[in-house]
C-alpha positions in Angstrom: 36.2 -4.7 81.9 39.1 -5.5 84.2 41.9 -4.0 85.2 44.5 -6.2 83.4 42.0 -6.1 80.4 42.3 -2.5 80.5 45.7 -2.4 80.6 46.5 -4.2 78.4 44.1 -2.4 75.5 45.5 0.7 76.7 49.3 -0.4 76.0 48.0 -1.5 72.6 46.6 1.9 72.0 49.8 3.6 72.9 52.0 1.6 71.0 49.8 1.9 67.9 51.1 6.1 68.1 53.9 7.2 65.8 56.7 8.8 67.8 54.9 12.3 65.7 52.1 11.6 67.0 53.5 11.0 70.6 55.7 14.4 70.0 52.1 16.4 69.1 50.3 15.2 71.6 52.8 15.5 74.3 52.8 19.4 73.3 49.3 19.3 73.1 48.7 18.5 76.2 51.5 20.7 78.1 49.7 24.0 76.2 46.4 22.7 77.9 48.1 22.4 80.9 48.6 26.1 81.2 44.9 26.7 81.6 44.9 24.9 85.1 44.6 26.9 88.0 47.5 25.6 89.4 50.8 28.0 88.8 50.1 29.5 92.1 52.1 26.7 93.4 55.7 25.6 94.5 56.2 22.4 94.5 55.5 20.3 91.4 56.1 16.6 90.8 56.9 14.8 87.7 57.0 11.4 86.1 60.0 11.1 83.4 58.5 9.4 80.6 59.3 6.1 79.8 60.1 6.5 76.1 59.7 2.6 75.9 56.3 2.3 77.1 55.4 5.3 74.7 54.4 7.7 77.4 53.5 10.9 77.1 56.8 13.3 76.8 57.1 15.3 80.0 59.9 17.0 79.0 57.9 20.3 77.3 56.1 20.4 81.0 59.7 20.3 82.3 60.4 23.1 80.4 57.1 24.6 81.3 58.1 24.4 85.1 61.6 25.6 84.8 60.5 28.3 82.9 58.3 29.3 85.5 61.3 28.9 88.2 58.9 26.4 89.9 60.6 23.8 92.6 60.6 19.8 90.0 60.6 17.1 92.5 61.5 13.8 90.4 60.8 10.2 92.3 63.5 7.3 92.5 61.9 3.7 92.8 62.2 1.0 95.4 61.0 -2.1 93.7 61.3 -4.2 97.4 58.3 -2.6 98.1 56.8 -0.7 96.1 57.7 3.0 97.2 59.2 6.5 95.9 61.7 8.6 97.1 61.8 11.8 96.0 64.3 14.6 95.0 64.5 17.9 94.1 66.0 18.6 90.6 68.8 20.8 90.4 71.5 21.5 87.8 73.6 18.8 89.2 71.3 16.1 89.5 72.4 13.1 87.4 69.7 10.9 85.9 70.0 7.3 85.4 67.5 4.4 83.5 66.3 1.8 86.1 66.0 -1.7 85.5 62.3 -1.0 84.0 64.3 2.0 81.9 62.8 4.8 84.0 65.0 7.7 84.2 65.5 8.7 87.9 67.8 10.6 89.9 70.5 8.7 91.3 70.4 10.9 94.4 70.2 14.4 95.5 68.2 16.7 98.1 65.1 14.5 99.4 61.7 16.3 99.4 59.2 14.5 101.8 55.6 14.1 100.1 54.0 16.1 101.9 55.7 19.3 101.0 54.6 18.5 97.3 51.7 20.9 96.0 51.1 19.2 92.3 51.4 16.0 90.9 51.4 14.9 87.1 50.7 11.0 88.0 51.1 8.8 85.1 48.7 6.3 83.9 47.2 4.2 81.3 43.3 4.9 81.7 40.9 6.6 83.7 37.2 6.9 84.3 35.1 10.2 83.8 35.0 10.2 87.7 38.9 10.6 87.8 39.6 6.8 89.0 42.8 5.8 87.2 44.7 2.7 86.1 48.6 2.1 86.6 51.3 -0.6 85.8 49.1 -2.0 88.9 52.4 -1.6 91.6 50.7 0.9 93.5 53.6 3.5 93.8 51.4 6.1 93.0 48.6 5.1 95.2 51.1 4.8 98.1 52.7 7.9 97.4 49.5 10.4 97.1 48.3 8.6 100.5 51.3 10.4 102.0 50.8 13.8 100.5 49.2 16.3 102.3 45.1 16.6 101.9 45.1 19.6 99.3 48.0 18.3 96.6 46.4 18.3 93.3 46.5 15.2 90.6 47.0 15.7 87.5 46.7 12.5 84.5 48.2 13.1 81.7 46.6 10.5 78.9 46.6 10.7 74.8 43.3 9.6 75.0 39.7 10.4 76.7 38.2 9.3 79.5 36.6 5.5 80.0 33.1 6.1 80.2 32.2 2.9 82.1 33.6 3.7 86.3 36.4 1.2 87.2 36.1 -0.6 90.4 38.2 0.6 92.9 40.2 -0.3 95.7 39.9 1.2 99.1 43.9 2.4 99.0 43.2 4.1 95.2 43.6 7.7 94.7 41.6 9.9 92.0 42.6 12.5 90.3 41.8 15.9 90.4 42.2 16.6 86.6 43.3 14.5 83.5 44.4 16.9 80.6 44.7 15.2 77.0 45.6 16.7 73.8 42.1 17.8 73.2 40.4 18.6 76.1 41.1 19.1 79.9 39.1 16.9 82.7 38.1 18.2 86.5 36.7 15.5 88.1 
């Protein structure tokens, strides 16, 4: 199946999910989270959800790092081409809805990408060898090229893996793990 075919089942998927559904799932899957080897770590990156694209919540991992007095690094989007900036959250960081109504920072203290130690990459399928598909912009992609050779990738998905491998692109990044709500993937 192709990309754009995949997408577009996957978006179907999603938006079949009551917002209880989303709400369970999304707490599902930050409990599973805290069997990663990963709290060792500083530096975490996080997607804010795009409640309109029925996401999975991020806030209870938000919570999760905070409560764990972990460094959140939150990415603002350039759209000319395709690229993140990112930014430290701090009690003064103001959030604002993009065009595409992702929340963002509207500015702040920049973290450079290779400084970041974790990941939580969004996406709306993956493969049982970690391959993942996007929106198809490539921000991701772009940024985890930049990060240093030992970040960990984390998918978060409501659903399990595609067992068929997607073809990939030479510029695609895998994951290292995709937690659902059920079970937790190392690839």
């Amino acid at each position: 199946m192709s990309k754009s075919a995949l997408r577009k089942q996957y978006k179907t998927l999603r938006n079949a999910l009551s917002d209880t559904q989303i709400d369970d799932f999304s707490i599902a899957i930050a409990n599973n989270l805290l069997r990663l080897p990963i709290w060792d770590k500083r530096y975490y990156h996080l997607f804010l959800t795009i409640a309109e694209q029925k996401e999975v919540d991020t806030e209870f991992i938000l919570n999760i790092l905070a409560g764990k007095d972990k460094d959140i690094i939150l990415s603002k989007s350039n759209f000319t081409d395709n690229s993140l900036t990112h930014f430290l959250l701090t009690d003064t960081t103001v959030l604002k809805k993009n065009a595409y109504n992702i929340p963002e920072p509207v500015d702040g203290i920049e973290v450079p990408s290779n400084k970041i130690d974790v990941v939580f990459v969004p996406l709306l399928a993956y493969d049982t060898k970690g391959n993942r598909i996007g929106y198809g912009k490539g921000f991701y992609d772009r940024f985890l090229a930049d990060c240093k050779d030992d970040v960990i990738t984390i998918g978060l998905s409501f659903f399990p893996p595609e067992t068929t491998e997607f073809e990939i692109d030479t510029n695609d990044v895998s994951l290292d793990f995709c937690v659902t709500p059920e079970k937790v993937y190392e690839f």
